[in-house]
Steps between C-alpha positions, in 0.01 A plus 500: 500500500184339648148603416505765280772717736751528249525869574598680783199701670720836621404807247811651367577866534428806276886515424482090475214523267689768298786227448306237438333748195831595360649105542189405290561749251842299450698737629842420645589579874752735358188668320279463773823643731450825294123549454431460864821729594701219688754259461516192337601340828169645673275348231640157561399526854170662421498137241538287797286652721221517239629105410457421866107684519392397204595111579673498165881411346561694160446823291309295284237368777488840587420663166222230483371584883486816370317443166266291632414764780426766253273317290301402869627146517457327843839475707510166498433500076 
């Protein structure tokens, strides 16, 4: 992306930002499917979704995003 607006600007949800948590923790959607009380199929879309917000393409960018936010890295970092 262009000046520093690699990631997307929307906020994700508290249920998103449980995901994210539990995909950064390495769990698998099957595992995630079951800590969260839904399907396997419903993660996936809550994946895209978050994907889609977040302006990102993998489990691994996310788990980064998601490092980087804890430790009070910029958004663009």
């Amino acid at each position: 992306m262009f000046g520093g607006e690699r990631y997307g600007k929307r906020t994700p949800s508290e249920r998103e930002q449980r995901v994210i948590e539990l995909v950064a923790r390495g769990l698998k959607n099957k595992e995630v499917a079951d800590e969260i009380g839904t399907t396997e199929h419903v993660v996936k879309n809550y994946l895209r979704v978050i994907y889609d917000k977040l302006g990102l393409w993998n489990r691994v960018e996310l788990a980064l995003w998601y490092e980087a936010r804890k430790h009070g890295a910029p958004a663009h970092a």
